[in-house]
DRENVEX-554404 format. One record per residue: residue in one letter; x, z, y of N, C-alpha, C, O, CB in turn. Coordinates in Angstrom, 3 decimals. Atoms other than C-alpha are relative to their C-alpha. Glycine has a CB too. Layout:
% DRENVEX-554404
+------+----------+----------+----------+----------+----------+----------+----------+----------+----------+----------+----------+----------+----------+----------+----------+
: type :     n.px :     n.pz :     n.py :    ca.px :    ca.pz :    ca.py :     c.px :     c.pz :     c.py :     o.px :     o.pz :     o.py :    cb.px :    cb.pz :    cb.py :
+------+----------+----------+----------+----------+----------+----------+----------+----------+----------+----------+----------+----------+----------+----------+----------+
:    A :        X :        Z :        Y :        X :        Z :        Y :        X :        Z :        Y :        X :        Z :        Y :        X :        Z :        Y :
...
+------+----------+----------+----------+----------+----------+----------+----------+----------+----------+----------+----------+----------+----------+----------+----------+
This chain:
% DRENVEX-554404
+------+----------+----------+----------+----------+----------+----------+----------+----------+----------+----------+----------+----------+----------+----------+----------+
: type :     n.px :     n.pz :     n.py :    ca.px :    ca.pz :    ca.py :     c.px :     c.pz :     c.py :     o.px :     o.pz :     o.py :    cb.px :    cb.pz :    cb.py :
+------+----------+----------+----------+----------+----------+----------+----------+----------+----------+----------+----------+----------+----------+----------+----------+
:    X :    1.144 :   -0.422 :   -0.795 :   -2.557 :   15.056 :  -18.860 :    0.234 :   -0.359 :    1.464 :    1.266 :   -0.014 :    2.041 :   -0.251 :    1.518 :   -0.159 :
:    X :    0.078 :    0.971 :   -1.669 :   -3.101 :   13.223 :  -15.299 :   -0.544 :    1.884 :    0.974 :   -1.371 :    2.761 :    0.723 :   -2.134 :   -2.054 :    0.029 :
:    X :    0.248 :   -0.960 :   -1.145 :   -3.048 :   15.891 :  -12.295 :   -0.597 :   -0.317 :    1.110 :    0.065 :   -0.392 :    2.144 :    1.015 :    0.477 :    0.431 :
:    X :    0.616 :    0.207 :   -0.691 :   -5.641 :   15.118 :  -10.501 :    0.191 :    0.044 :    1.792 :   -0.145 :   -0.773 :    2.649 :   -0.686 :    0.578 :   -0.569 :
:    X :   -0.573 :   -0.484 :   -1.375 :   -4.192 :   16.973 :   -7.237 :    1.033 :   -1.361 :    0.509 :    1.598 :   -1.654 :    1.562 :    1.002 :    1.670 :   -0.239 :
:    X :   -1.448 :    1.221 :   -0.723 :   -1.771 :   14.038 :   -6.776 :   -0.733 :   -1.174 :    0.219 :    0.005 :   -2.159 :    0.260 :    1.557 :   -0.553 :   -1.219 :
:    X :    0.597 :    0.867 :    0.226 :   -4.540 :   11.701 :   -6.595 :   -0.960 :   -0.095 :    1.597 :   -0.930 :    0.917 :    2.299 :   -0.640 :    0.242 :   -1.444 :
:    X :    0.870 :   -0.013 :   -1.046 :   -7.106 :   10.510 :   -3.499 :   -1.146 :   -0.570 :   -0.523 :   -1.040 :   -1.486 :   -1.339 :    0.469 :   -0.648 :    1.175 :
:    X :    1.250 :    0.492 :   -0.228 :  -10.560 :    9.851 :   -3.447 :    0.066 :   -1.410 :    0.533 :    1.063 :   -1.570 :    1.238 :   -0.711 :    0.881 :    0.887 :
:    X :    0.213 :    0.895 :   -0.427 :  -11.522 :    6.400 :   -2.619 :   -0.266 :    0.239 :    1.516 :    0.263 :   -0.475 :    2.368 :   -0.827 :   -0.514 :   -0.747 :
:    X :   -0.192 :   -0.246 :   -1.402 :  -12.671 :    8.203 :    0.693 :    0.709 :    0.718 :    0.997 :    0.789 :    0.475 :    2.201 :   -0.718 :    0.219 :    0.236 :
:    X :   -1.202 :    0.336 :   -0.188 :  -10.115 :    9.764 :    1.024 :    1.545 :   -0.432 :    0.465 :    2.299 :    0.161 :    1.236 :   -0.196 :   -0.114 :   -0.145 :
:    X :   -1.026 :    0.438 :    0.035 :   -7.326 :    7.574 :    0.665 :   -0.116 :   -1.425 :    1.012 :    0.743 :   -2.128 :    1.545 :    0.358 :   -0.081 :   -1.449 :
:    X :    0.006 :    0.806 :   -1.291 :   -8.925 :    5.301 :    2.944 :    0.160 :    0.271 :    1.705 :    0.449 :   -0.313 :    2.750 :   -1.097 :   -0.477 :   -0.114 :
:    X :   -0.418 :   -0.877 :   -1.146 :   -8.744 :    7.737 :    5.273 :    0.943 :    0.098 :    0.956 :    1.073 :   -0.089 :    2.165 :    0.151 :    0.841 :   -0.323 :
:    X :   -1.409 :   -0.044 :   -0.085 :   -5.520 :    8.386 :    4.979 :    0.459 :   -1.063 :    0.465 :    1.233 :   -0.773 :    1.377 :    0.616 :    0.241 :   -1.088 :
:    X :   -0.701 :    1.360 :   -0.406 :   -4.448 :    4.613 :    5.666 :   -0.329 :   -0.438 :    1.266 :    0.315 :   -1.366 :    1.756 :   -0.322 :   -1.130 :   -0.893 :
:    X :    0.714 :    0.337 :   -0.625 :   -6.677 :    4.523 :    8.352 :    0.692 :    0.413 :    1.352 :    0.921 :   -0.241 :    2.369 :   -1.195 :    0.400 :   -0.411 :
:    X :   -1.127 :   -1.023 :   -1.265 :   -4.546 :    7.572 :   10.554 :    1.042 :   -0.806 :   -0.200 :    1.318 :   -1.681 :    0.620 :    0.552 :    1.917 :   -0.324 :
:    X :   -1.512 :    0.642 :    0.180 :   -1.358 :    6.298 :    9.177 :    0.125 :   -1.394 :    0.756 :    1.068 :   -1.508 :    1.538 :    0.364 :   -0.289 :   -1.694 :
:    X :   -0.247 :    1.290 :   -0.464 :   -1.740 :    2.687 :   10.252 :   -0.993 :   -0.393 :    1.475 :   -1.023 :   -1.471 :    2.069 :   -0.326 :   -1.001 :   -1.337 :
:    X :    0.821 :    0.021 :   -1.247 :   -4.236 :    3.414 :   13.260 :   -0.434 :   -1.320 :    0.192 :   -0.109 :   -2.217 :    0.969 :    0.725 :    0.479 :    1.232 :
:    X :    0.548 :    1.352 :    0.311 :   -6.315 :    0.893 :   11.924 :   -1.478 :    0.772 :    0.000 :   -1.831 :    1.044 :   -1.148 :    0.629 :   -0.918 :   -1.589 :
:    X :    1.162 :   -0.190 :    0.418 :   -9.830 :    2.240 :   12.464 :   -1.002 :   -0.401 :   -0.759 :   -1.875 :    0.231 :   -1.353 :   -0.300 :    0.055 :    0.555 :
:    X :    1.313 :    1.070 :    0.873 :  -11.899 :   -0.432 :   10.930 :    0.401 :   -0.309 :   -1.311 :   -0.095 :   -1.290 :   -1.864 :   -0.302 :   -1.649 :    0.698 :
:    X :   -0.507 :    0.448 :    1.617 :  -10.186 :   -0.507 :    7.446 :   -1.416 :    0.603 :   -0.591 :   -2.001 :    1.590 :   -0.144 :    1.777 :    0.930 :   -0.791 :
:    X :    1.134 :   -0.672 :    0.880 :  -13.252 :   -0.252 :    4.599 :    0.305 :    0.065 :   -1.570 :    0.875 :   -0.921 :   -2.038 :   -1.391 :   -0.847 :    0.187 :
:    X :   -0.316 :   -0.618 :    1.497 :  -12.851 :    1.162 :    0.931 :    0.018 :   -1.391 :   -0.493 :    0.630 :   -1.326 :   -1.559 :   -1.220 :    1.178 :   -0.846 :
:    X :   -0.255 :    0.984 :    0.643 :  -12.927 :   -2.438 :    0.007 :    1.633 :   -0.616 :    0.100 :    2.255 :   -1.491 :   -0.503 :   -1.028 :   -0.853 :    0.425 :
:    X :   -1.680 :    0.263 :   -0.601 :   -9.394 :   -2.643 :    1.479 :    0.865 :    0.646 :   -1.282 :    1.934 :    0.191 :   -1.690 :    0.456 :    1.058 :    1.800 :
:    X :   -0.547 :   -0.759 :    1.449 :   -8.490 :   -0.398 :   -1.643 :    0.401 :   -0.675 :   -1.079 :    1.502 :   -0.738 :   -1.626 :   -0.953 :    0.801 :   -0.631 :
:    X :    0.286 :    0.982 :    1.327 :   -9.594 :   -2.642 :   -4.333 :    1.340 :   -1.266 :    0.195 :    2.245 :   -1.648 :   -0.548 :   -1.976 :   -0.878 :    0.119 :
:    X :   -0.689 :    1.537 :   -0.592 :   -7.898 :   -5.718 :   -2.508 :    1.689 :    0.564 :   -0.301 :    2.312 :   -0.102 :   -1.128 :   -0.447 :   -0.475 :    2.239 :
:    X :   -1.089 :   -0.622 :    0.520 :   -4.422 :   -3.386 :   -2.706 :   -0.158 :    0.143 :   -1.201 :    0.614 :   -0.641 :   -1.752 :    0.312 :    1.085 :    0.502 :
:    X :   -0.135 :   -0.024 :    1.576 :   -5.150 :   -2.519 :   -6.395 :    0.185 :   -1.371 :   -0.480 :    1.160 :   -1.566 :   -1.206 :   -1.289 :    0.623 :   -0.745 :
:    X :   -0.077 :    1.065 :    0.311 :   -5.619 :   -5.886 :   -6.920 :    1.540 :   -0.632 :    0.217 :    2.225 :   -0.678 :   -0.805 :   -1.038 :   -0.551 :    0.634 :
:    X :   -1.382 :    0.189 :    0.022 :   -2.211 :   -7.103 :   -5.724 :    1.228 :    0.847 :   -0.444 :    2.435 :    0.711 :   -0.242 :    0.182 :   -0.223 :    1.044 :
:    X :   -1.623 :   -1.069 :   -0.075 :   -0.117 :   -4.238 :   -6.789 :    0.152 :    0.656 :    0.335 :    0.849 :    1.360 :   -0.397 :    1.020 :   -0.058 :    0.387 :
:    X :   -0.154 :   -0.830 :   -1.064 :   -0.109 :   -2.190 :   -4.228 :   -0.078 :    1.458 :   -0.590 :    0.902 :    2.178 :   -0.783 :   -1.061 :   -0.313 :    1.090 :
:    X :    0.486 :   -0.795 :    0.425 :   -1.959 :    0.385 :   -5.494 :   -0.338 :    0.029 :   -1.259 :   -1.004 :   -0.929 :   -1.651 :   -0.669 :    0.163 :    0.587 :
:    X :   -0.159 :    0.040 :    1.081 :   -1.755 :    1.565 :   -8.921 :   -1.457 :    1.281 :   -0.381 :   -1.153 :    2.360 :   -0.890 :    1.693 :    0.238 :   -0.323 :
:    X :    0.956 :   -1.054 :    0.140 :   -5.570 :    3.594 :   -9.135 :    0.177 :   -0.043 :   -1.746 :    0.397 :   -0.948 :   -2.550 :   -1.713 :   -0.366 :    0.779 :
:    X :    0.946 :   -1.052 :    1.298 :   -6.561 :    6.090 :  -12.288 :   -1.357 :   -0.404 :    0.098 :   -1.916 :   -0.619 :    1.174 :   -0.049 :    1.898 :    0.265 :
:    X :    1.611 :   -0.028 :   -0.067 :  -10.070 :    5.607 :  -13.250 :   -0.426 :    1.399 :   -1.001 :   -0.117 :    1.814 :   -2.118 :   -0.757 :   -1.698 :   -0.727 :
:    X :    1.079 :   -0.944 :    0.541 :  -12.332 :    8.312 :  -13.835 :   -1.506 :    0.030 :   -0.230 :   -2.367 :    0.291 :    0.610 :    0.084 :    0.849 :    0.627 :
:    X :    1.727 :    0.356 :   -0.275 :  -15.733 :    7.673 :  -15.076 :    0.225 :   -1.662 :    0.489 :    0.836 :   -2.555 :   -0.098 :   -0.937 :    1.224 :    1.612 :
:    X :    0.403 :    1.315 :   -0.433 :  -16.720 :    4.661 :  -12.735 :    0.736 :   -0.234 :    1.719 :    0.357 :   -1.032 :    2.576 :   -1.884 :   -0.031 :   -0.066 :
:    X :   -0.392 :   -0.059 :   -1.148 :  -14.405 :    5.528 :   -9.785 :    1.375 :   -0.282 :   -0.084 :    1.807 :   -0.497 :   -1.216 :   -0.334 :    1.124 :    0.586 :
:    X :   -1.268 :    0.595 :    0.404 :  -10.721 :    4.589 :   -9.014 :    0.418 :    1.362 :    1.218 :   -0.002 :    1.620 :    2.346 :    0.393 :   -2.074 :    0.264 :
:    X :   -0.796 :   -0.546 :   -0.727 :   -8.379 :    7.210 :   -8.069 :    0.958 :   -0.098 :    0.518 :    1.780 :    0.072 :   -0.382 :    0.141 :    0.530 :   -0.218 :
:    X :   -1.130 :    0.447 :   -0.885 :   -5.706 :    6.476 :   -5.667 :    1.446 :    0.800 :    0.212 :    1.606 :    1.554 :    1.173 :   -0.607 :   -0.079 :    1.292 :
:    X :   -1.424 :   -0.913 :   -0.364 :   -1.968 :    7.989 :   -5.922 :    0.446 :    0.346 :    1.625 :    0.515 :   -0.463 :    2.550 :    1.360 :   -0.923 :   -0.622 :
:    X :   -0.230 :   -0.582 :   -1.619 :   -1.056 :   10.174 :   -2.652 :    1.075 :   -0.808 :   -0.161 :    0.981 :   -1.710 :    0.671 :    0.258 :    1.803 :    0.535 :
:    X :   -1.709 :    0.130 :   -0.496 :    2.609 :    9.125 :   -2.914 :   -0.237 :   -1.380 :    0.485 :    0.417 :   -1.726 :    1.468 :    1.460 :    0.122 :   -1.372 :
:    X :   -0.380 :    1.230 :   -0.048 :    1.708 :    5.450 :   -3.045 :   -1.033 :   -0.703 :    1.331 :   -0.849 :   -1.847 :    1.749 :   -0.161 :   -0.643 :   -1.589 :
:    X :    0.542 :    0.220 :   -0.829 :   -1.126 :    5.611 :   -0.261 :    0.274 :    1.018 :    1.261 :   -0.563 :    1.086 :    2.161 :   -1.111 :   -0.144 :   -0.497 :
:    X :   -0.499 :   -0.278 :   -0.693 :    0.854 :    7.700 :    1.728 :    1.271 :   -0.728 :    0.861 :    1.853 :   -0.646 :    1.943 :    0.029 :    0.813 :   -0.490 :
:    X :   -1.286 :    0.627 :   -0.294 :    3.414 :    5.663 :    1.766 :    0.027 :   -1.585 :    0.341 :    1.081 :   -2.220 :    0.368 :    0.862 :    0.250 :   -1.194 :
:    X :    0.252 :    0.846 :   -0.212 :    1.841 :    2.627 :    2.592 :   -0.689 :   -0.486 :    1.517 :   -1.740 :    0.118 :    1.729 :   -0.458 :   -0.080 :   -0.967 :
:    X :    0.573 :    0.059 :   -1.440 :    0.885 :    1.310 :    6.414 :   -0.399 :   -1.682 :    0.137 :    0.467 :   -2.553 :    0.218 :    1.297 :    0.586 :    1.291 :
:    X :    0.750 :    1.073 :   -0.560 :   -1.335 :   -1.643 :    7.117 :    0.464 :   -0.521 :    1.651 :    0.187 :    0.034 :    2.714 :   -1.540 :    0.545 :   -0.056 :
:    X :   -0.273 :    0.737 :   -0.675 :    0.045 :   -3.921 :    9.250 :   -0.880 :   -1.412 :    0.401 :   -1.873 :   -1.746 :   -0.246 :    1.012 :   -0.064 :   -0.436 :
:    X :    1.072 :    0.515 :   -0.137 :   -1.294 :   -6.768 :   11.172 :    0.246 :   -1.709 :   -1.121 :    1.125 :   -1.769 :   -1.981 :   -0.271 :   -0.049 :    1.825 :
:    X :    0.074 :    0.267 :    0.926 :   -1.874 :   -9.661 :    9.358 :    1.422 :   -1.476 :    0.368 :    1.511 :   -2.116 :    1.415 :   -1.665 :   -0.105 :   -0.440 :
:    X :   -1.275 :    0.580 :   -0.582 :    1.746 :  -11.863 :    9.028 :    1.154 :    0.582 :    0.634 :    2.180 :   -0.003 :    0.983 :   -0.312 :   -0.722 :    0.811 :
:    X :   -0.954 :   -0.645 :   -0.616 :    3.562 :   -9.392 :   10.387 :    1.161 :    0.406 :   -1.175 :    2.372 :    0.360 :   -0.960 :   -0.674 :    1.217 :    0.774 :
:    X :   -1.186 :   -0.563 :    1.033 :    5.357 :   -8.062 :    7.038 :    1.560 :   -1.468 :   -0.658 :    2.766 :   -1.430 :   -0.901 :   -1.271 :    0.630 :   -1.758 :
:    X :   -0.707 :    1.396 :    0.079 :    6.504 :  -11.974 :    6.296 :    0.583 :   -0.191 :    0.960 :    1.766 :   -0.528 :    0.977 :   -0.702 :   -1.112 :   -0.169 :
:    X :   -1.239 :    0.468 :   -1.569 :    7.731 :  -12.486 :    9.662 :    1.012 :    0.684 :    0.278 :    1.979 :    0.299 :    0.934 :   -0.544 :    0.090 :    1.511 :
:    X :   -1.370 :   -0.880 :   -0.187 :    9.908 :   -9.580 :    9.513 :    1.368 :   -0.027 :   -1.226 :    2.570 :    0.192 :   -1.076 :   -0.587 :    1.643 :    0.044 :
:    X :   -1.254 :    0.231 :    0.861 :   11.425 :  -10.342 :    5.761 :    0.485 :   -1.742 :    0.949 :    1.573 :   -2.085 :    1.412 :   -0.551 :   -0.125 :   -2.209 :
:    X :   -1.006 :    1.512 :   -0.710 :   12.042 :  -14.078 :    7.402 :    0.675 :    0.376 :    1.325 :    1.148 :   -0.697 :    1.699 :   -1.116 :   -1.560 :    0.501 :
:    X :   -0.645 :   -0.143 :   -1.323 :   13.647 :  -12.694 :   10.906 :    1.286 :    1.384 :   -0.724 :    2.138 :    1.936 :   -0.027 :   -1.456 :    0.595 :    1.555 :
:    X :   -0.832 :   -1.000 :    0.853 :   15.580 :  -10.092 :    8.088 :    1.129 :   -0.989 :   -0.641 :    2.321 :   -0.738 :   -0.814 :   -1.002 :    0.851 :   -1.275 :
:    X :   -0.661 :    1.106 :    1.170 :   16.512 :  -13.616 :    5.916 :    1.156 :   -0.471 :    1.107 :    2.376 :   -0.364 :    0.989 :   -1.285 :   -1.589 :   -0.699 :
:    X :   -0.544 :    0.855 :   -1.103 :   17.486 :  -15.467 :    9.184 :    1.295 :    0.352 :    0.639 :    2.225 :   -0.385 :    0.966 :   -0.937 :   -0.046 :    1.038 :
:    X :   -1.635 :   -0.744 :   -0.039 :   20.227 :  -12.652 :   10.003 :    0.639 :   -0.004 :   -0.689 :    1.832 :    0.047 :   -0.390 :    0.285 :    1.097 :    0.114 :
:    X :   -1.117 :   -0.707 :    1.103 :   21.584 :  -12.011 :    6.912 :   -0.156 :    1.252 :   -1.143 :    0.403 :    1.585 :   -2.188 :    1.052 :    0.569 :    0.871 :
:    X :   -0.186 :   -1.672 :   -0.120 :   20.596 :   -8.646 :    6.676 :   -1.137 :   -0.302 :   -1.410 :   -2.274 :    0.015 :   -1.060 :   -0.633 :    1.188 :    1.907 :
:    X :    1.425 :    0.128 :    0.737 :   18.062 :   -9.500 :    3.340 :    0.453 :    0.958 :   -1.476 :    1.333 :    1.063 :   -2.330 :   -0.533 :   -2.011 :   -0.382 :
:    X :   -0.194 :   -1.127 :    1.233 :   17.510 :   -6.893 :    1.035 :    0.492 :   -0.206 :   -1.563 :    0.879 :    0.684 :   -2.321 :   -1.329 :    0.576 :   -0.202 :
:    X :   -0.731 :    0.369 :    1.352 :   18.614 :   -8.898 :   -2.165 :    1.211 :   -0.583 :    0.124 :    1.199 :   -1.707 :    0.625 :   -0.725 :   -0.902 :   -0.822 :
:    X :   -1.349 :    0.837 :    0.381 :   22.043 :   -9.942 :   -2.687 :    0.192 :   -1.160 :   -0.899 :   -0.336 :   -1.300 :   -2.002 :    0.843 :    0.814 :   -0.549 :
:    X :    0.006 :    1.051 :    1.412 :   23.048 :  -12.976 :   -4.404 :    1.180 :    0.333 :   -0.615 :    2.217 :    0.460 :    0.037 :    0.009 :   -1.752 :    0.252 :
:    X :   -1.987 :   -0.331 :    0.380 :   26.159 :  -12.138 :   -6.729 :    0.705 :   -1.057 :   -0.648 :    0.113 :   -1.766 :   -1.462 :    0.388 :    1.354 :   -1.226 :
:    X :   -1.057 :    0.854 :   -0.199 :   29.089 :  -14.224 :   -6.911 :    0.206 :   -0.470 :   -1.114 :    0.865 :    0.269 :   -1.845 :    1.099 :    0.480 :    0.529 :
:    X :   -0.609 :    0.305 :    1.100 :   29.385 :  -16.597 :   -9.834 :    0.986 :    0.193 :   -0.761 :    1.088 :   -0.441 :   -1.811 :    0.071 :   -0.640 :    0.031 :
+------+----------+----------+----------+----------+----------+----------+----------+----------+----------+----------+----------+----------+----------+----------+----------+
């Protein structure tokens, strides 16, 4: 049984992304576009898509190129979150 309480509204959870990433102009179509890649893993109810708090809480809109430029300036040090292990 799905607990609804752990879940956001489409309006919501756009909301929410909206404070978090002090992105005023984000629109509920920004949702879909995350579901679509992955991001966001919505419940459907009926004809609506419910949005996990943990996973739209935990998510901050950045600008656009910025998340790539930081794993490549991450790669470029060293410092890159996957290891390769030693034949």
């Amino acid at each position: 049984m799905v607990n609804w309480n752990d879940y956001y509204s489409p309006e919501e959870a756009i909301e929410v992304l909206k404070k978090n990433s002090n992105r005023p102009g984000l629109k509920k179509d920004y949702l879909r576009t995350l579901a679509r890649y992955g991001v966001l893993t919505p419940a459907k109810i009926g004809n609506v898509n419910m949005y996990p708090k943990r996973e739209v809480d935990a998510y901050i809109v950045e600008g656009r190129g910025e998340k790539i430029a930081r794993l490549n300036r991450q790669k470029a040090s060293g410092r890159s979150k996957t290891r390769k292990r030693a034949a």
